[in-house]
C-alpha positions in Angstrom: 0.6 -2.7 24.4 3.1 0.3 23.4 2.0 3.9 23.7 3.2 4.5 19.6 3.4 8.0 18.5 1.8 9.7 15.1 -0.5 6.6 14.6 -3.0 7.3 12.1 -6.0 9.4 13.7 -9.2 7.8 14.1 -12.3 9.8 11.9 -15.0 11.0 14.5 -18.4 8.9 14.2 -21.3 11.1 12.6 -24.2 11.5 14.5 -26.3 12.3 11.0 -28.4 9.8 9.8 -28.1 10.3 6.2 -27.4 7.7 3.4 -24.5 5.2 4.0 -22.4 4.1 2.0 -23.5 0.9 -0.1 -21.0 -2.7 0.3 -21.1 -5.2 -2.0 -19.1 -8.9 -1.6 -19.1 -10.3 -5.0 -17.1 -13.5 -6.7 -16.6 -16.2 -5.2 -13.4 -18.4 -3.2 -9.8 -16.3 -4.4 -11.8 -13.7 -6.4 -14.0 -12.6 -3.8 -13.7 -8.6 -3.6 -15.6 -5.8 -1.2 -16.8 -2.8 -2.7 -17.3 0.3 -0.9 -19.1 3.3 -2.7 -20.4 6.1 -1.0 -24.0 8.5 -1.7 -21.3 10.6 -3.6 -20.6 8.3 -6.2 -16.5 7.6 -5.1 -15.3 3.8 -4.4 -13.1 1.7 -3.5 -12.4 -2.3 -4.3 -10.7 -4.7 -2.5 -9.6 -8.1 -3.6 -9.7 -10.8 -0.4 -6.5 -12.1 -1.7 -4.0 -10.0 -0.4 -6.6 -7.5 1.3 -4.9 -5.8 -2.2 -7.3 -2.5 -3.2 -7.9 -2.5 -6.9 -9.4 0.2 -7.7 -10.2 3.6 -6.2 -12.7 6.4 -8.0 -12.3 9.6 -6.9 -14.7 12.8 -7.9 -18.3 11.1 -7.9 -16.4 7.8 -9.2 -15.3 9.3 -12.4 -11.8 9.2 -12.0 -9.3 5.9 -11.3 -6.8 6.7 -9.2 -4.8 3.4 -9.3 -2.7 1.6 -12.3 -4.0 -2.2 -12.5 -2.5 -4.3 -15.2 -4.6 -5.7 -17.9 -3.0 -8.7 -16.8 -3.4 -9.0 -13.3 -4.2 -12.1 -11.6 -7.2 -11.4 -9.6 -7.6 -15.2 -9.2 -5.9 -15.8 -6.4 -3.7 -17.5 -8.4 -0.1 -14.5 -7.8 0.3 -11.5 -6.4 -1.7 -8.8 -8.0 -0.1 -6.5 -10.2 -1.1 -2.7 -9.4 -3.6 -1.7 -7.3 -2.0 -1.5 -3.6 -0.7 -4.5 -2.4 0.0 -5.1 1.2 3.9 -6.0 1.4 4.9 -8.1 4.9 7.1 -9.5 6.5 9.7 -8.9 4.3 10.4 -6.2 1.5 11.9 -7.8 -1.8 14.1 -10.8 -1.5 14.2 -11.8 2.1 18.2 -12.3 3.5 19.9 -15.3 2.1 20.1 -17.1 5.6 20.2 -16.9 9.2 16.8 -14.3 9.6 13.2 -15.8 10.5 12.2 -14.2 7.1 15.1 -16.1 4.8 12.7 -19.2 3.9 10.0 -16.5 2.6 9.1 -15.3 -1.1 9.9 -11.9 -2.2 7.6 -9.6 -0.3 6.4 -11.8 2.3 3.3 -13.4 2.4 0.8 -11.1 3.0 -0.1 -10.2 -0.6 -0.6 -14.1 -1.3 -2.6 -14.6 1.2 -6.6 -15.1 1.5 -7.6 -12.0 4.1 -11.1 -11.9 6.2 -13.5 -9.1 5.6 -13.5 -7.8 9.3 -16.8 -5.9 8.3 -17.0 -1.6 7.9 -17.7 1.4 10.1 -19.4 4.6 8.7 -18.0 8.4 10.0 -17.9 11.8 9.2 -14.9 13.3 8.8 -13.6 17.1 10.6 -15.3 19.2 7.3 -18.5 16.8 7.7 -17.7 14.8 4.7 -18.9 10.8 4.5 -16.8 8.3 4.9 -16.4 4.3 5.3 -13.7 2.4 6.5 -13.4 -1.5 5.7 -11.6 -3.7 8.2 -9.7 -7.2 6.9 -8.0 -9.6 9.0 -4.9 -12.1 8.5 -3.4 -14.3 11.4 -1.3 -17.2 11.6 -3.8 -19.3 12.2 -5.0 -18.3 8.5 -1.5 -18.7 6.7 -1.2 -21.9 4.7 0.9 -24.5 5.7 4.0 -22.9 3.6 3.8 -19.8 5.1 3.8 -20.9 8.6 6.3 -22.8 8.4 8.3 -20.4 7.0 7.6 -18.0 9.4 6.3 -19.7 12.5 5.5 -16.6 14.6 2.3 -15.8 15.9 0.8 -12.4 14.6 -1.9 -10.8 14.1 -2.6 -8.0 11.3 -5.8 -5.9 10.9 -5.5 -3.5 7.7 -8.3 -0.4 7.7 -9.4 0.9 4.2 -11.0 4.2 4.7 -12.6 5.6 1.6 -14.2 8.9 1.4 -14.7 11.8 -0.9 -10.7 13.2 -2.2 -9.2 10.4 -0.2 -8.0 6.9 0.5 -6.5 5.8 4.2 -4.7 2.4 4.6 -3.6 2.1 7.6 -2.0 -1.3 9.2 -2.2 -2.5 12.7 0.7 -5.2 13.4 0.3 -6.9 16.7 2.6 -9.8 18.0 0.5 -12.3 19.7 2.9 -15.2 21.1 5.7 -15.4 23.6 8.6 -14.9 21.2 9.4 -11.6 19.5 10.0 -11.1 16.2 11.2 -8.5 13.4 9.3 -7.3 10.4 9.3 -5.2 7.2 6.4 -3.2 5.9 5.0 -1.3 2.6 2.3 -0.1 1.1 3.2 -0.9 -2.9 0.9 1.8 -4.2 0.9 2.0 -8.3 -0.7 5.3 -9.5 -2.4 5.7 -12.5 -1.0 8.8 -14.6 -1.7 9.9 -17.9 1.8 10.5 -19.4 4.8 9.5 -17.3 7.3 11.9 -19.3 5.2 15.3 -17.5 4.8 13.7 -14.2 7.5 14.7 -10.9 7.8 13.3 -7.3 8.2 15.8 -4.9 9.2 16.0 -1.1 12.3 14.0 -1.3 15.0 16.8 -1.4 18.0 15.6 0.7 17.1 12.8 1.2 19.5 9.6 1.2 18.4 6.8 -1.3 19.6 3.1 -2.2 19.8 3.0 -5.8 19.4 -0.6 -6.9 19.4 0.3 -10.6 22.9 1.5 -9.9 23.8 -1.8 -7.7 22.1 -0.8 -4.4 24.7 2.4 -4.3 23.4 5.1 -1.7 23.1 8.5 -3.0 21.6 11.6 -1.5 18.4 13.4 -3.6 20.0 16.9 -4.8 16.9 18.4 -6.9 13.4 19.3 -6.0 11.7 17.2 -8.5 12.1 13.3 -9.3 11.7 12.7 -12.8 10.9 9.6 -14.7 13.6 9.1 -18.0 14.4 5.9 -17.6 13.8 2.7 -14.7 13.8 3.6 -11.4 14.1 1.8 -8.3 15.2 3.5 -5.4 14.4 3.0 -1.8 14.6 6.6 0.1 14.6 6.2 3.6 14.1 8.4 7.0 12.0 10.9 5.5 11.6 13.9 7.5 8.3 15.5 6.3 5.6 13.4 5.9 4.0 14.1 2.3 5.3 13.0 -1.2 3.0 14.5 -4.0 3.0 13.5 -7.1 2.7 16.6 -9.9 1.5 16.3 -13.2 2.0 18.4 -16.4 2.8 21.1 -13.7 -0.1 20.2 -11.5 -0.7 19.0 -8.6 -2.3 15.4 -8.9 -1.7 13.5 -5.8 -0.3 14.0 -2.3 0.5 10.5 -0.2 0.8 11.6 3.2 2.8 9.1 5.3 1.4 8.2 9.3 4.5 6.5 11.7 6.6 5.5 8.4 9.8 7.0 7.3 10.8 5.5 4.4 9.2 5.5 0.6 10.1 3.9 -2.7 10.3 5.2 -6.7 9.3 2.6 -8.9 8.7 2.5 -12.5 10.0 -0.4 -14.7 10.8 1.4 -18.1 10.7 -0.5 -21.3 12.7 -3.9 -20.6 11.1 -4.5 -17.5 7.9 -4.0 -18.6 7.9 -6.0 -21.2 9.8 -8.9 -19.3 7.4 -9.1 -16.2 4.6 -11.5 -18.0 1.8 -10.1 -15.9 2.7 -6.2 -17.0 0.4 -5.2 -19.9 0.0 -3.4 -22.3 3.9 -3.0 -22.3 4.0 0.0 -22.7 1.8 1.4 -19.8 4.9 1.8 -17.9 4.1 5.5 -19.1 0.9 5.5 -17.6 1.7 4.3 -14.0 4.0 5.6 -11.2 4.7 3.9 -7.8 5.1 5.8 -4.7 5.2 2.9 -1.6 4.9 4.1 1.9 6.5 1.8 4.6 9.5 0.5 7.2 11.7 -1.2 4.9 15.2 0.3 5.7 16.2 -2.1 8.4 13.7 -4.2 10.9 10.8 -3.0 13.0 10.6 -5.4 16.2 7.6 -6.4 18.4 7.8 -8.3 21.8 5.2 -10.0 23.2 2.1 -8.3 23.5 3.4 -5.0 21.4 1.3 -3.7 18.8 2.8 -1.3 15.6 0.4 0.7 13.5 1.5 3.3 10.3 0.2 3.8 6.9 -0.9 6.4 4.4 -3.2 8.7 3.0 -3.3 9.4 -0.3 -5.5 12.7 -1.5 -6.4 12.6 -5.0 -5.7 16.6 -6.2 -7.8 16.5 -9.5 
């Protein structure tokens, strides 16, 4: 294993025994979902397919955090639209040829894919607040047939959902478990819920260098303080040096994603054509209530020899 620096720090265990947070497994086969809520009222869902979090309540479970389409396939049957879905091996469309990842779907398989529920730990965070963390396992053994033969590399992935009161951790833990090493992509393809996309700004990307693939994958360099959202966007900002992007509404602070052992981050919203093109994107015009800010390694390849484990993710703090 590889001694990896600024990986996500672990929440101490309480010592109190006070009331725990309550888990619930309900559906059944693709739509089978964990539910976390804790004595304060806050939750968090996630869908086994994909280990994809649908939903996230903040402030005694009053507030959604999270965009989810009214049209989302929660079925098992797609990739989930909203929520957070887990992006791996690949980010977007994989190379054309001659890479592990060129047979591959856009975004790998890992979103597609039916996760184990590892089981949950209860702690107690610095400030003595409640918390719960869900585990969910995907290996190659699990991968359908497809999948492993598009990508015949032996892997492991744990992913860690930690709810608790203002915040949500996702955290992933990569490990390569066979003789050959192999290369990998990684994001977290958060969509935030906002209430009116024409008073909301990203912040923390000044000077940063972008790929801009509304304007053909041309690099640029960020020049003002605030990202705002006039028309699509689609840009790919890599080698972050600080380590939060917040998200500001109507002037006010609403969310700050904190990034743990990944540099880069992408700006996505869809604006009107694209919204109304993408068949799973509804109503059509909620592209003015949702925002994506995706933590991950997409800008080039992370690699993992035998035995080497990676580990990075986010935490987002809801500001409301």
């Amino acid at each position: 294993m590889v001694d990896r620096t600024n990986r996500p720090s672990a929440l101490k265990a309480t010592d109190a025994a006070g009331p725990e947070a309550q888990i619930d497994i309900v559906g059944s086969g693709a739509s089978s979902k964990v539910i976390a809520t804790l004595p304060s009222g806050e939750s968090v869902e996630v869908l086994l397919f994909g280990a994809t979090v649908t939903s996230w309540k903040s402030n005694g479970g009053k507030t959604e955090n999270l965009w989810l389409s009214e049209k989302a396939a929660l079925d098992g049957s797609k990739a989930v639209r909203g929520g957070v879905p887990v992006v791996f091996p690949v980010f977007g469309p994989p190379p054309k040829s001659d890479h592990p990842t060129s047979s591959l779907p856009q975004h790998g398989f890992a979103r597609t894919s039916r996760w184990e529920f590892l089981g949950k730990s209860s702690a107690e965070d610095a400030l003595g607040s409640d918390s719960v963390k869900l585990d969910f396992g995907l290996y190659s053994s699990g991968l359908t047939d497809e999948a492993r033969k598009a990508w015949p590399l032996d892997f492991g992935l744990v992913y860690s959902v930690t709810l608790s009161k203002d915040s949500l951790q996702t955290v992933i833990n990569v490990r390569n478990e066979g003789e050959q090493s192999f290369e990998f992509q990684f994001l977290l393809h958060t969509y935030f819920k906002i209430q009116d996309i024409s008073k909301v700004a990203v912040n923390g990307l000044l000077g940063v260098t972008y790929i801009d693939k509304v304007l053909d994958a041309t690099e640029h360099k960020q020049s003002d303080n605030s990202i705002k959202i006039t028309g699509e966007v689609d840009r790919v900002y890599a080698s972050i040096p600080q380590d939060t992007t917040s998200i500001v509404e109507d002037g006010k602070p609403r969310f700050d994603v904190v990034r743990d052992n990944l540099q880069d981050t992408v700006v996505w919203n869809p604006w009107i054509e694209k919204a109304k093109s993408m068949g799973d994107f509804s109503p059509d015009d909620d592209y003015k209530h949702m925002v994506c800010v995706e933590v991950g390694a997409v800008q080039g390849w992370q690699k993992l020899d035998k035995g080497e484990v990676f580990e990075g993710g986010q935490t987002i703090k809801s500001l409301l």
